[in-house]
C-alpha positions in Angstrom: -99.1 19.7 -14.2 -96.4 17.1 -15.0 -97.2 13.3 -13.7 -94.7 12.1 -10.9 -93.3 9.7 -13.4 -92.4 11.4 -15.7 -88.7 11.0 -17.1 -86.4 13.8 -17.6 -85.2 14.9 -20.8 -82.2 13.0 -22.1 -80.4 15.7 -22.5 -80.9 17.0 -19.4 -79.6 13.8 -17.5 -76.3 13.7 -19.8 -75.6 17.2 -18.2 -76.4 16.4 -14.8 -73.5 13.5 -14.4 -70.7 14.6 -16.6 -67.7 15.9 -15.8 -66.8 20.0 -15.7 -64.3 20.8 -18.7 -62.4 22.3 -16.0 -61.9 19.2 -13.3 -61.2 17.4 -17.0 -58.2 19.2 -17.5 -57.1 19.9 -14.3 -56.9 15.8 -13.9 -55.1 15.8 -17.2 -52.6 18.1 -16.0 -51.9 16.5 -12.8 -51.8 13.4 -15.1 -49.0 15.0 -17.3 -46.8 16.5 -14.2 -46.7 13.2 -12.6 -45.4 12.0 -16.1 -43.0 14.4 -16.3 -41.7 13.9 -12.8 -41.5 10.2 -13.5 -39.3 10.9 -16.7 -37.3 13.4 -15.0 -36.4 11.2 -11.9 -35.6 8.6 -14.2 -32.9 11.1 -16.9 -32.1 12.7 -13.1 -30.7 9.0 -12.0 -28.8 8.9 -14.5 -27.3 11.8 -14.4 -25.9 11.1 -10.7 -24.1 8.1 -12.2 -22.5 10.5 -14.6 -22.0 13.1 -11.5 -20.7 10.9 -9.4 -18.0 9.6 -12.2 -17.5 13.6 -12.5 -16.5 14.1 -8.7 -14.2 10.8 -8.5 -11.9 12.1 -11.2 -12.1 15.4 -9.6 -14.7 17.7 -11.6 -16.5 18.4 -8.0 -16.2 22.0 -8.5 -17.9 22.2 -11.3 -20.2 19.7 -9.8 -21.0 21.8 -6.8 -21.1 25.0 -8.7 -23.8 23.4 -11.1 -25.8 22.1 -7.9 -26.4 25.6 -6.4 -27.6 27.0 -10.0 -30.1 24.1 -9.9 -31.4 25.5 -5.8 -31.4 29.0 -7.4 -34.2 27.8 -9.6 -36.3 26.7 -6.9 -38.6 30.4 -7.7 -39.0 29.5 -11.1 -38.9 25.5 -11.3 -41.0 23.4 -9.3 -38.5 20.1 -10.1 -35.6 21.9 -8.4 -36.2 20.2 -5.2 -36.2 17.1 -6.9 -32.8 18.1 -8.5 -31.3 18.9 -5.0 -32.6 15.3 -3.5 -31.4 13.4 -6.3 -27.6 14.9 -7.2 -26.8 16.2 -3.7 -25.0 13.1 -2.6 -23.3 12.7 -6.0 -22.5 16.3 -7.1 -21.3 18.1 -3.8 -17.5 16.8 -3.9 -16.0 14.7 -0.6 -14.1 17.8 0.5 -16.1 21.2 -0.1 -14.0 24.2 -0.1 -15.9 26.9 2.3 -17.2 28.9 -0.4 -18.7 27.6 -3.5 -20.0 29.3 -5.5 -21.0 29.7 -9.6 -17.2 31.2 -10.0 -16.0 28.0 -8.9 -16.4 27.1 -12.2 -14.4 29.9 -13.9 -11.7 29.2 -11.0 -11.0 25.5 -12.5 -11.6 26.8 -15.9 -13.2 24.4 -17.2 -15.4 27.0 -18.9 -14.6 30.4 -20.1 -17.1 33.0 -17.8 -18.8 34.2 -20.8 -19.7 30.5 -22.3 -20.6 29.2 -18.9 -23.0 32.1 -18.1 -24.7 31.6 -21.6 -25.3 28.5 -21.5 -26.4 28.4 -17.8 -29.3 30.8 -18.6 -29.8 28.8 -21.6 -29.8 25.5 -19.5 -32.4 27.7 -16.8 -35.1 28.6 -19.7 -35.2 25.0 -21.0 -35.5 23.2 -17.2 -38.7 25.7 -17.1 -40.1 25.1 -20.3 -39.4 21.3 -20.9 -38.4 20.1 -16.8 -37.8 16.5 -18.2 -35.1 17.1 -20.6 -33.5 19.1 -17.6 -31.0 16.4 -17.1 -30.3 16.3 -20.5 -29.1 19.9 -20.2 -26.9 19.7 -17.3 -25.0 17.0 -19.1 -24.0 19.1 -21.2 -22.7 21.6 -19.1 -21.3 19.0 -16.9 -19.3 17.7 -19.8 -18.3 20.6 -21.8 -14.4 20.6 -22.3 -13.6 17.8 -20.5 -9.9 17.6 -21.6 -9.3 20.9 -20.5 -11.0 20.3 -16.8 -8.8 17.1 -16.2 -5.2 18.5 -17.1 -6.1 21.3 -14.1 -8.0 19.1 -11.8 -5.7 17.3 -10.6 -2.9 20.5 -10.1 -6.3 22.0 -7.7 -6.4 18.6 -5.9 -2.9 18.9 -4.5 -2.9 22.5 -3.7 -5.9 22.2 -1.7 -4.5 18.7 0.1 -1.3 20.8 0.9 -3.0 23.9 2.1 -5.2 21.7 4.4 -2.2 20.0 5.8 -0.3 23.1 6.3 -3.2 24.7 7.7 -4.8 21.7 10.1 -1.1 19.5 10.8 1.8 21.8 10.5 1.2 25.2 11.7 -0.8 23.6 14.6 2.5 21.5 15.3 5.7 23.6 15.5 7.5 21.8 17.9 7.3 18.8 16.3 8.4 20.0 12.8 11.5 21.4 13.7 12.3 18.6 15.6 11.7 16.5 12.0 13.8 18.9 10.5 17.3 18.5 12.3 16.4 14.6 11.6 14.1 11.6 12.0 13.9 8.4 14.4 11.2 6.0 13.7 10.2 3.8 16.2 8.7 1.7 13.6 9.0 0.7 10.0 5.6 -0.8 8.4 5.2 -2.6 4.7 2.1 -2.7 3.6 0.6 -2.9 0.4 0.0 -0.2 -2.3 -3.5 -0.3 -2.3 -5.5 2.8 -1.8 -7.6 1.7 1.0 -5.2 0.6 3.3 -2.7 3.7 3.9 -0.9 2.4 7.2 -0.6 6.1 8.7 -4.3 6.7 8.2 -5.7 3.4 9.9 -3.0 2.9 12.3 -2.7 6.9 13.2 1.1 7.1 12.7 2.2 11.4 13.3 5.0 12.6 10.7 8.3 11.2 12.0 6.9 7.8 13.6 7.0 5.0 11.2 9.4 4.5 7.9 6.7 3.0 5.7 7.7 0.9 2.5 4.8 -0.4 0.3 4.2 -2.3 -2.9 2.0 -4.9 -4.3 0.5 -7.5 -2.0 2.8 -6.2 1.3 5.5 -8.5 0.3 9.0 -9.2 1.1 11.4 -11.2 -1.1 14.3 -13.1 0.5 17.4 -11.9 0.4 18.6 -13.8 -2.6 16.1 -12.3 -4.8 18.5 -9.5 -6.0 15.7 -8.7 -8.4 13.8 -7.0 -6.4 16.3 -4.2 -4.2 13.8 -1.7 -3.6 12.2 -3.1 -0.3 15.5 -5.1 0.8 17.2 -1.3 0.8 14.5 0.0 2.5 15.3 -2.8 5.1 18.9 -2.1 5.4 18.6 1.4 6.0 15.5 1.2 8.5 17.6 -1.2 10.4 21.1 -0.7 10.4 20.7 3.2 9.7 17.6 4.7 11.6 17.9 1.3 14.0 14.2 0.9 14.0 12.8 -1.0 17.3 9.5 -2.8 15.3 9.1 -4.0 12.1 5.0 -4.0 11.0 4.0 -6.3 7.9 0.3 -5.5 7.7 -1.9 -7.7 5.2 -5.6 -6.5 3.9 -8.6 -8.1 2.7 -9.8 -8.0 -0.8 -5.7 -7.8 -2.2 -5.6 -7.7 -6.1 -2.1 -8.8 -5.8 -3.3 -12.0 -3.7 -6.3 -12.7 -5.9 -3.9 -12.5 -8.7 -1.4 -14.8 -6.6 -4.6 -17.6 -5.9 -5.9 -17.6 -9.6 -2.7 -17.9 -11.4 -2.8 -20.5 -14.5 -0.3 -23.0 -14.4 1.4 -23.6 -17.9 -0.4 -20.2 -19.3 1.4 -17.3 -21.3 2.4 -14.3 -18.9 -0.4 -11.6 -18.7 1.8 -8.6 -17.5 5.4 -7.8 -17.6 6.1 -7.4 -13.6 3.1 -8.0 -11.6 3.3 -12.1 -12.0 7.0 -12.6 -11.7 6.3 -10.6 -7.9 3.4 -12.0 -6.5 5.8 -15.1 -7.0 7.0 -13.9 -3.4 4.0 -15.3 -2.4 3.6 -18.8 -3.8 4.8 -20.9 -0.2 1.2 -18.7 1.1 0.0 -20.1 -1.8 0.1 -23.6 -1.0 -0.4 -23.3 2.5 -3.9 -22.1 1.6 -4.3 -24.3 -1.0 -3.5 -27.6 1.2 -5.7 -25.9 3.7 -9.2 -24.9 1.8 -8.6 -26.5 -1.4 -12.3 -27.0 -1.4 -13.2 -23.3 -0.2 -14.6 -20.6 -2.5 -11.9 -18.8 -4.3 -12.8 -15.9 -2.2 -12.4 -18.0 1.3 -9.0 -18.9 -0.3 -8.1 -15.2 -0.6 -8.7 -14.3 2.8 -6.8 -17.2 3.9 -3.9 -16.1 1.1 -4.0 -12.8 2.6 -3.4 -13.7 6.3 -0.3 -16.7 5.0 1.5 -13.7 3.2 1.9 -11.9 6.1 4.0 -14.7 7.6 5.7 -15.4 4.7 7.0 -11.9 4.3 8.2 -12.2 8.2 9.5 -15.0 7.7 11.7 -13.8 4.7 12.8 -10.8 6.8 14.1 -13.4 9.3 16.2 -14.2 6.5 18.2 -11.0 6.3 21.4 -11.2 8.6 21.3 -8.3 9.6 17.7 -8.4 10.5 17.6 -11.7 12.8 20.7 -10.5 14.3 18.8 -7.7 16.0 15.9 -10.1 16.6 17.9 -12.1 18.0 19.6 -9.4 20.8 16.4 -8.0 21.1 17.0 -4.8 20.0 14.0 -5.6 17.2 10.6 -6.7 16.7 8.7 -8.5 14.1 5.0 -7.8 14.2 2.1 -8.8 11.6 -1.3 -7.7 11.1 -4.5 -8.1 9.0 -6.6 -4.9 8.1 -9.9 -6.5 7.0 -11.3 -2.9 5.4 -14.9 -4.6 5.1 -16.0 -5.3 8.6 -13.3 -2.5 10.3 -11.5 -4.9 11.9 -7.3 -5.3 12.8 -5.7 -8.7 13.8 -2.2 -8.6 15.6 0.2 -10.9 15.9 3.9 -11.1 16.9 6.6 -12.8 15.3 9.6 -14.5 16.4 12.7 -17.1 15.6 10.9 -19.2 17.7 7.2 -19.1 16.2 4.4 -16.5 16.4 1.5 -15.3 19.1 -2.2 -16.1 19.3 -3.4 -13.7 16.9 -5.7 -11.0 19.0 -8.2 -9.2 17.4 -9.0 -5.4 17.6 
C-alpha cells in the first residue's frame, strides 16, 4: 500500500499540466490569421487610396466591376467581407449605372475579355491561398493598361452625363424646351468663378433658359478700359443691351485659388505664369482694402476677407460700363453680390447700387 505522501512520478506531473498538441496549434493558427488579417487590412488601406485615385479620374467601372468579383468570393475567402468593408466607399463610383456587372469591364475596355477573365481567376486562387498579398493582386488588375482606360473614360463620362440629362431634365420638360428653342430670355446674368465647386446653376438652382452665366478666375470684372480682357465685357454687352437682362449676380466663394494667389503675390518677384497674375490684377483695390483692414490676420482670415472685397470691386467696375449704369440708373437693372462659403453651406446677399450697397443678409 502506497504512503499518503508519497509524490507522483515526474513524469507523470509533466503530463498532467501541459498543453494538448491540438489547443497548441489551434492557438497558433488563430495567432497566424489574426496576422494575416492585420497585414491584409493594412495592403487593403492602401489600396483604397489607389481606388479612390482610380474612380476620380474615372476608372469606377472597372472599380465597381472588381468590387463584386471580390463579394463573389465570399464562399471561398473568409477576407472577402473585409474586402467589401474596406473598398466599398472608394471603389463603387459616385454615379453607379443600374447594372454592374464583371462586363463592365470589357464595356470600357480597359481589358480585353479573355485577359481580364484569366487573370481574375488567377487573382481568385492567390486571395485563397495567400489572403494578404490579396491587395497586391487587385492592383494589378486595377492598373493594367492604364493608357488605354483613360483615352475612353472620359468619352463614357459624357455619354452617361448626357443620357441622364436627356432622360431626368429634357424629356420630363417638353414645354419648356421648345420654348428654349424659338429663343432665350434670362432674367438674370451671374459671373462667378471657374472653380469646380461653385457652379452657380447647381447651388443657386437656375432651370435651362434662366440665367446667362459668364465665369473665369476669381469672379472678376475688369473696367471698361481694360481692353485686354473682352471676353467678360462682351458677355456684358450682349446680356444687357441684347437679352436686356433685369439682374446682374457677382457671386464670390470661399477658399478662391485666384484670391489666395491675389493676397500672396510677391512684390518685385519674377512672374510665375503667363496670364493668371496679370488678371487677378483686377483684384488689387480688394487687395488693399483687406490689407489695411486685417494686416495682422492670418493669411487665411485675409482671404476670406479678399473674397467678400472682390465682389464689390467687380460691381463696382460694372458701374463703370455706360451702358450698364444707364440701366441702373432707369431701373430697368439690378446689381446684386453674393458670397458662397462652400465649407459651412452658407450664402450671403447683398444689393448693389450708385448709391452704396445693403446690409448683407445671410442665408
Amino acid at each position: 500500500m502506497d504512503s499518503p505522501d508519497k509524490q507522483p512520478h515526474p513524469r507523470a506531473r509533466h503530463t498532467s499540466t501541459r498543453v494538448p498538441h491540438a489547443v497548441q496549434r489551434e492557438e497558433e493558427q488563430r495567432r497566424a490569421k489574426k496576422r494575416s488579417k492585420e497585414q491584409l487590412r493594412t495592403e487593403s488601406l492602401m489600396l483604397r487610396r489607389e481606388a479612390f485615385v482610380l474612380r476620380e479620374t474615372s476608372y469606377g467601372q472597372i472599380a465597381a466591376a472588381s468590387l463584386l468579383w471580390i463579394q463573389s468570393l465570399g464562399s471561398r475567402c473568409s477576407v472577402a467581407n473585409i474586402f467589401t468593408r474596406e473598398f466599398s466607399t472608394a471603389l463603387v463610383p459616385r454615379d453607379p449605372s443600374p447594372e454592374i456587372s464583371m462586363s463592365s469591364l470589357q464595356r470600357s475596355r480597359a481589358l480585353p475579355s479573355s485577359e481580364f477573365l484569366q487573370q481574375k481567376d488567377h487573382a481568385s486562387n492567390y486571395c485563397v491561398e495567400k489572403p494578404q498579398n490579396a491587395a497586391a493582386s487587385l492592383r494589378k488588375i486595377f492598373c493594367s493598361q492604364q493608357v488605354q482606360q483613360t483615352r475612353l473614360a472620359p468619352a463614357e463620362r459624357i455619354k452617361q452625363g448626357f443620357q441622364r440629362f436627356k432622360q431626368e431634365t429634357y424629356n420630363q420638360k417638353p414645354e419648356l424646351f421648345s420654348q428654349l428653342a424659338t429663343g432665350q430670355h434670362p432674367k438674370f446674368m451671374v459671373i462667378a468663378c471657374s472653380d469646380s465647386r461653385v457652379c452657380p446653376t447647381t447651388i443657386l438652382g437656375f432651370q435651362p433658359g434662366e440665367a446667362f452665366v459668364v465665369r473665369n478666375i476669381a469672379n472678376m470684372v475688369p473696367p471698361p478700359e481694360q481692353a485686354g480682357y473682352p471676353g467678360t465685357s462682351a458677355a456684358l454687352e450682349y446680356a444687357v443691351t441684347a437679352l436686356k437682362v433685369e439682374n446682374i449676380l457677382v457671386i464670390g466663394h470661399s477658399r478662391c485659388g485666384g484670391i489666395k494667389a491675389l493676397m500672396t503675390q510677391k512684390e518685385n518677384t519674377n512672374k510665375w505664369s503667363s496670364f493668371i497674375e496679370d488678371w487677378v490684377e483686377i483684384g488689387r483695390p480688394a487687395r488693399a482694402v483687406t490689407l489695411a483692414a486685417a494686416a495682422q490676420q492670418q493669411v487665411e482670415h485675409q482671404c476670406t476677407k479678399c473674397e467678400k472685397e472682390s465682389v464689390n470691386v467687380s460691381l463696382a467696375n460694372l458701374l463703370a460700363f455706360p451702358f450698364i449704369k444707364e440701366a441702373v440708373s432707369s431701373g430697368t437693372l439690378a446689381l446684386h453680390g453674393g458670397y458662397y462659403n462652400f465649407v459651412e453651406g452658407s450664402f450671403e446677399y447683398w444689393w448693389y447700387g450708385i448709391d452704396g450697397k445693403s446690409e448683407v443678409s445671410k442665408f
